[in-house]
N, C-alpha and C positions, 0 to 999 in steps of 0.2 A: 614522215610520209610526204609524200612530192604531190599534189593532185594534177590530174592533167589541165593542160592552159583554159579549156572549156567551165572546167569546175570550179578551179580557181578564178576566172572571170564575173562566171553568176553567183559566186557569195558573195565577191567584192562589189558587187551590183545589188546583191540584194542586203549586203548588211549597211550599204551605202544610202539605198533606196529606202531605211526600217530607218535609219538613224535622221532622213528630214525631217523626221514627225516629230524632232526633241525642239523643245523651244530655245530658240525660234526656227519654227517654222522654216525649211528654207527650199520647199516644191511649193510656190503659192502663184505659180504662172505658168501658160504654158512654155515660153522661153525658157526657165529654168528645168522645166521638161524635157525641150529640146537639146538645153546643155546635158541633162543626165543621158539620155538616150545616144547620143554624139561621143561623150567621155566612156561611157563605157560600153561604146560599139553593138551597139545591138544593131541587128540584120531583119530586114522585113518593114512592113507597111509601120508609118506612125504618121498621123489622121494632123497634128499640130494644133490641136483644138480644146475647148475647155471642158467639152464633155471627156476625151481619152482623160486629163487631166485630171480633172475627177475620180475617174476609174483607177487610174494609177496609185494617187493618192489615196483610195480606198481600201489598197491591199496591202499596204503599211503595217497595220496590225497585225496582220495574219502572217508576214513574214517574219515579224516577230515571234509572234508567236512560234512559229516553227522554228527560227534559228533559237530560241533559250530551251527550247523543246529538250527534256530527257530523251534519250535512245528510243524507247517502246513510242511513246506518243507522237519524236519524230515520225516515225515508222507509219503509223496512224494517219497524221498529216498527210505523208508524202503521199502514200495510197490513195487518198479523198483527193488530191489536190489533181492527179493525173488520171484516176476514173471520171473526173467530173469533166474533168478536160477532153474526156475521149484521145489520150496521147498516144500517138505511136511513134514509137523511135526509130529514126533513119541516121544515114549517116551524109554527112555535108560536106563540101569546100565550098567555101567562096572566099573573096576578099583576098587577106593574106593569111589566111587560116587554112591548114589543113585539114584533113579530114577530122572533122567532129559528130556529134549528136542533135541534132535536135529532135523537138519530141511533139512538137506543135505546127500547123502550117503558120509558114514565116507571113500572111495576111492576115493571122487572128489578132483579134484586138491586143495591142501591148500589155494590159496590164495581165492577162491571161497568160501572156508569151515570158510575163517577167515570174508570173507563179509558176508555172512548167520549166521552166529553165530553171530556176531558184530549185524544186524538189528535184528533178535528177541532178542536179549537182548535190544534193544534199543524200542521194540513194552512194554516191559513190563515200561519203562524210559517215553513214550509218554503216555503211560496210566494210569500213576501217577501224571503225567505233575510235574516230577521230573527233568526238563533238566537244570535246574540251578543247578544241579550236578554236573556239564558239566563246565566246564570255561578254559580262558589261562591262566597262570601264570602271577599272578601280579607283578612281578618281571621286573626290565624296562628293560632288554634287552636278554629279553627271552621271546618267546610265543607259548612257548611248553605248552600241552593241561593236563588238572586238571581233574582231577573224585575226588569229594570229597564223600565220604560213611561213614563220621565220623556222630555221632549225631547229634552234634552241628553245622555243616557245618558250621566250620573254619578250612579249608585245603584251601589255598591261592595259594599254589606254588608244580610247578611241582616235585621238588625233593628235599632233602634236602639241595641237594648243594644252591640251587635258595633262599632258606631262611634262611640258614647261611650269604650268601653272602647279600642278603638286612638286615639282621641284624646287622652285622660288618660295613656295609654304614651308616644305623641309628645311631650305638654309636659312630662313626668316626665322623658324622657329632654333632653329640649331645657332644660333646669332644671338639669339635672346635668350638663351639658359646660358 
């Protein structure tokens, strides 16, 4: 399954945005805010401040929570997350994107705009019943969150580091027996 560039963008946004809260830490400024917001191209107002920062940081959980989400409960999530929001989807261009969705006005608070974007990307994810997309990192002392969009879904591990490091354990241990 191929998801369109929009969908694909806000999980890599939001499994990116769930995975600062693993220690350490690494949303603890709002600079590092403004790199997240920059890297992964978000469109619309963003405030540069410690209050949005805050906010941001506080929806961390909850995207968690929704990306290890079974199928139903996603479902559940996704409903509450864009009733609460009052979302209505339109359709967009700007920038160098073509026509896509949004579902929020582009001046609502960021962390609002990162939870509405994260569930309709996640409505097209339930209606594929593609959420085995979705995993933690197999890596054992990690369980930072996986989006795999490769073909063949063998993407394992959350970052390179997490699969260099179980790689170097395997041939350590395979070296020593």
């Amino acid at each position: 399954m191929t998801f369109t560039h929009d969908t694909a963008a806000s999980l890599q946004a939001a499994v990116a945005l769930a995975n600062t809260a693993l220690e350490p830490d690494t949303l603890t400024t709002v600079q590092a805010l403004s790199e997240f917001y920059a890297e992964h191209e978000y469109s619309g107002g963003h405030r540069q401040d410690a209050t949005e920062l805050e906010a941001v940081r506080s929806v961390r959980g909850a995207l968690r929570e929704l990306l290890e989400a079974d199928r139903d409960t996603a479902v559940t999530l996704v409903n509450s997350i864009l009733a609460e929001a009052t979302a209505v989807p339109r359709l967009v261009r700007h920038d160098r994107l073509d026509w896509h969705i949004h579902a929020i006005d582009d001046e609502a608070p960021l962390a609002e705009r990162v939870m509405v974007e994260t569930a309709m990307a996640m409505i097209d994810v339930i209606r594929a019943d593609e959420l085995n997309r979705l995993d933690v990192c197999a890596a054992d002392e990690c369980n930072g969150l996986v989006l795999d969009l490769s073909r063949n879904r063998s993407r394992r591990y959350c970052s390179t580091a997490c699969g260099n490091r179980e790689a170097v354990a395997a041939y350590r241990a395979r070296q020593k027996a």
